[in-house]
C-alpha positions in Angstrom: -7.4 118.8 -38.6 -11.1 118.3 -39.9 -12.3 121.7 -41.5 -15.7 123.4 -40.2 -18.3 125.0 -42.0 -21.4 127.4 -40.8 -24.0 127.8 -43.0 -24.2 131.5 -44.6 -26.9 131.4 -47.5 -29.4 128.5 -48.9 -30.5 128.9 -52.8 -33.3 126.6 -53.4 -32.9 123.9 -56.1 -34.9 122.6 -59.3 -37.7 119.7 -58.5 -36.2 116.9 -59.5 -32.4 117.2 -57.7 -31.8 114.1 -55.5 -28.8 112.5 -53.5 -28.8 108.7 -53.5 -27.1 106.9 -50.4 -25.6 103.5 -50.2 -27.8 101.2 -47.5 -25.3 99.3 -45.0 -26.8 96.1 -46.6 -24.7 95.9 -50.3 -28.2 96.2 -52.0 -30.4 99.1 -51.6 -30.0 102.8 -51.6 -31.6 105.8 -49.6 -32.9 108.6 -51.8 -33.8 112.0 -50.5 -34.8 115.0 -52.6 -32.2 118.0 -52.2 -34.4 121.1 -51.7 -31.4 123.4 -52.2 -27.9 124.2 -51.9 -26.1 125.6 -48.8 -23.6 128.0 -49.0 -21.0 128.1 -45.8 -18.3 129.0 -45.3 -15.1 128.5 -43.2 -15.6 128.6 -39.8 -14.3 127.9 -36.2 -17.1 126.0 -35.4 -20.5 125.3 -37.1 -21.7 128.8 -35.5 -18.7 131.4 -35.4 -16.9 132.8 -38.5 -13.2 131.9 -38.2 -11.6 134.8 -36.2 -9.3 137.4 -37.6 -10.2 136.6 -41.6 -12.0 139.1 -43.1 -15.0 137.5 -44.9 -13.9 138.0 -48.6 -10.8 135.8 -47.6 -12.8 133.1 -45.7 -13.2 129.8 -48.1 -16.4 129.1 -49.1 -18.3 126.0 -50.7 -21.9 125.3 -52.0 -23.4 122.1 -50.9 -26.7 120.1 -51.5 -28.6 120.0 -48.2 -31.6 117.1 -47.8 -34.2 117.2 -45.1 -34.2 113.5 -43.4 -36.9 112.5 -40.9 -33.8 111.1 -38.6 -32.2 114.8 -38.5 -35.4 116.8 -37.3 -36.5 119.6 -39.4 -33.6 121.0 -40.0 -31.8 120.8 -43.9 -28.4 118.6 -43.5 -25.3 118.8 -46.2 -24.2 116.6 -47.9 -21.3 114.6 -46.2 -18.8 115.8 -49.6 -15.6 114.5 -47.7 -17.3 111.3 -45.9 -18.9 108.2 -47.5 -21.9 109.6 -48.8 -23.7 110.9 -50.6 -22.9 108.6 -53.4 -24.7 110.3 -56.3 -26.1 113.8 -56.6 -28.4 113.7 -59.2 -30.2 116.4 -61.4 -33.6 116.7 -63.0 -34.2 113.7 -65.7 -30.8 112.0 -65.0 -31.3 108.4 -64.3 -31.0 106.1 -60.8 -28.1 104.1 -60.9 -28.9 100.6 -62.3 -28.2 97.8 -60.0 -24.7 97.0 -61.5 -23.6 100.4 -60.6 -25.2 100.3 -57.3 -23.7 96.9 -56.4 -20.0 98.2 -58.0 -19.9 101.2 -55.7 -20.7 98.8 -53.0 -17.8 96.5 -54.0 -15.6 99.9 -54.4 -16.3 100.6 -50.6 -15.4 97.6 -48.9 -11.8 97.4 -51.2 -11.9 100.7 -49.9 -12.4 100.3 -46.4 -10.6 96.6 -46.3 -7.3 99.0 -47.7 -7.9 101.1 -44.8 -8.2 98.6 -42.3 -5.4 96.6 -43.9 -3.0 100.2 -43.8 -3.6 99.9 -40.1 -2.6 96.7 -39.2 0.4 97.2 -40.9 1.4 100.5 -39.4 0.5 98.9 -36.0 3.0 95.9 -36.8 5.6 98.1 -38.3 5.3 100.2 -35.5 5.1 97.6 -32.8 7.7 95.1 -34.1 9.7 96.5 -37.5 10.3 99.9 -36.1 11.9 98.5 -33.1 14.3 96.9 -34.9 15.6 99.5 -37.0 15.9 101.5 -34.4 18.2 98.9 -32.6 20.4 99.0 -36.0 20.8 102.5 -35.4 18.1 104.2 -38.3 17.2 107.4 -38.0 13.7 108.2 -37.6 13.5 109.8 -41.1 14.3 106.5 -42.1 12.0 104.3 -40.2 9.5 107.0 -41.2 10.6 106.6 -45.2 10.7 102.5 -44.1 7.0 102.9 -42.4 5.3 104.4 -45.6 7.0 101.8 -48.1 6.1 99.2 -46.2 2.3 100.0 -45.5 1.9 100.5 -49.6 3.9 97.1 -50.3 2.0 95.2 -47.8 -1.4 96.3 -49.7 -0.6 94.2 -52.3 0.9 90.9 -50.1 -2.2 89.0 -48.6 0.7 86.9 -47.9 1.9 89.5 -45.4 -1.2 90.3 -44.0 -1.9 87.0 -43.2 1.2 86.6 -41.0 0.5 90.3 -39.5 -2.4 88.7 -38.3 -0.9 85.5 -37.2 1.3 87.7 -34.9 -1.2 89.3 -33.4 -2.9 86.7 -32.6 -0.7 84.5 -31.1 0.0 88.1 -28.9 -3.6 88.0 -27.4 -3.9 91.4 -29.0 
C-alpha cells in the first residue's frame, strides 16, 4: 500500500540547492532550483491527517519541493521513492559530469530490464511451472518458496529468458 503525505510546513532553502532529473533520452538532464523543503506528514490522503493518530505519533519527512512550469504554480516534492530526482544538490557542489550522467542512465535500464524480466518470469512460473507443482501435490508455501527462487535464478539465465519468451510467443500472448 503506497504511503500518503500532506504537506504541513515549507522552510525555504539556500540559493544555490538544485535537483537534477534524468531526460527520457539517455543524455540530458532537467535541472530545477529547490526553493525549499516541505515538511508533511502522514496522511490519509494528500489533504486529511490520518485519523485516530495523534499528531506527535504521525510520521513525518522533509522533502525538497521544485516549482516546474508543467505543474502550475504550485511547489512539487521530490519523487524520494520513484525514479527521480536523481541528484539533490547543495550550494557549490558540482553537476554530474557526463560519465555519471550516462552511468545512472545505464543503472536505470538494468534496473528496469530486471523488473521487466521479474515479470515475465513470475507470469511463466505462474502460468505454466505453478501448475505443475500443484499437479505433484506442492503446497502453496512451496510453490510460493519455488516462485521467488525461480524469479531471482532466472535474472541471471538470458538463456531462460529467452525461452520464456519463446513460449509466449508461440502462445499469441
Amino acid at each position: 500500500m503506497a504511503r500518503h503525505y500532506r504537506d504541513i510546513d515549507f522552510q525555504p532553502a539556500p540559493p544555490g540547492w538544485r535537483m537534477i532529473f534524468l531526460a527520457g533520452d539517455g543524455k540530458a538532464v532537467w535541472k530545477y532550483p529547490v526553493p525549499g523543503w516541505l515538511i508533511q506528514e502522514e496522511a490519509d490522503d494528500e489533504y486529511e491527517p490520518v485519523t485516530g493518530t495523534a499528531p506527535h505519533d504521525r510520521e513525518r519527512r522533509v522533502i525538497p519541493a521544485f516549482w516546474s512550469a508543467a505543474f502550475g504554480i504550485e511547489l512539487q516534492p521530490a519523487d524520494i521513492d520513484g525514479d527521480n530526482p536523481t541528484w539533490v544538490l547543495g550550494p557549490g557542489q558540482p553537476d554530474p559530469t557526463e560519465e555519471e550522467i550516462a552511468q545512472e542512465h545505464r543503472s536505470v535500464a538494468e534496473a528496469a530490464a530486471r523488473e521487466a524480466n521479474g515479470k515475465l518470469a513470475g507470469r511463466y512460473f505462474d502460468t505454466v511451472i505453478a501448475p505443475r507443482l500443484r499437479d505433484d501435490g506442492k503446497r502453496a508455501d512451496h510453490i510460493s518458496y519455488a516462485r521467488g527462487k525461480y524469479i531471482r535464478d532466472t535474472w541471471a539465465d538470458p538463456a531462460e529468458l529467452d525461452r520464456m519468451r519463446a513460449h509466449f510467443a508461440s502462445n499469441d500472448e
